[in-house]
C-alpha positions in Angstrom: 0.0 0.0 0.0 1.4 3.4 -0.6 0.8 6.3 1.3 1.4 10.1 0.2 2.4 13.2 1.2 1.2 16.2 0.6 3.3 19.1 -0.4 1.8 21.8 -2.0 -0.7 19.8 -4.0 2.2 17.7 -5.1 1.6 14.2 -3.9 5.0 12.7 -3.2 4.9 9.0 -2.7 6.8 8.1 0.9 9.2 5.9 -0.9 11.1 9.1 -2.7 11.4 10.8 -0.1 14.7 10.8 1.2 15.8 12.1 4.7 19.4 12.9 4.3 21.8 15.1 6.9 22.3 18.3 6.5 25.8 19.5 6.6 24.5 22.6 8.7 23.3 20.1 11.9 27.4 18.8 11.7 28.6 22.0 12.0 26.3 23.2 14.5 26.8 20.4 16.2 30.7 20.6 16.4 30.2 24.2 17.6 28.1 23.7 20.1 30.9 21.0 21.5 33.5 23.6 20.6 31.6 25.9 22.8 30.7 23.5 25.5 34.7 22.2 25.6 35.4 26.4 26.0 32.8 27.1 28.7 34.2 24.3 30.7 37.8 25.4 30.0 37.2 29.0 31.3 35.9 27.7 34.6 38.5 25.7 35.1 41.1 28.4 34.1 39.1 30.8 36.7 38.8 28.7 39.6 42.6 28.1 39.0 43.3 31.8 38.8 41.3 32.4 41.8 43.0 29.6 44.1 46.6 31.3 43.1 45.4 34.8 43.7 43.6 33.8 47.0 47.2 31.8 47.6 49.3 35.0 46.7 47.6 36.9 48.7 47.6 34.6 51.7 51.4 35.0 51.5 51.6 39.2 51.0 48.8 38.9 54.3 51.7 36.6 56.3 54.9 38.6 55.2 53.1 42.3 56.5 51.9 40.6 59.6 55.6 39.6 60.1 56.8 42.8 59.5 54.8 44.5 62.1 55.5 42.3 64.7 59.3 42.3 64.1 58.9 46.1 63.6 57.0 46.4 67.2 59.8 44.1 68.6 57.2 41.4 69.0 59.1 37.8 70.3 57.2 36.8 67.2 59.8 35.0 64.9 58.5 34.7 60.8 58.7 31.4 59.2 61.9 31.1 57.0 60.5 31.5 53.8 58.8 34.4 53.8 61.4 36.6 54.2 
């Protein structure tokens, strides 16, 4: 039995109609991994960045605290590497 479909008054048997892949669905598809590889790039890259400035600053926070004590003649000895 065939059936038919209707396009514009054109009947079109089922049996020539031919569902092939666009090459626009590939690339959009490849983007949107592209972009989805990217987004979760950048928030590693951040979260990095933030854990070394948090860690930087940790250290600048410890070297001033050890200045003022040794500057107030504090019995307060700094660790070795900070100086």
């Amino acid at each position: 039995m065939k059936t038919y479909s209707n396009h514009k008054f054109n009947l079109v048997e089922d049996d020539d109609i031919v569902s092939n892949a666009n090459n626009t669905d590939f690339v959009c598809i490849i983007l949107t991994m592209i972009c989805i590889l990217l987004i979760i790039g950048l928030i590693a890259f951040s979260i990095y960045a933030a854990k070394a400035e948090a860690k930087a600053y940790s250290v600048q926070m410890e070297q001033e605290l050890c200045n003022l004590m040794e500057f107030n003649g504090s019995t307060y000895h700094c660790e070795k590497g900070l100086k």
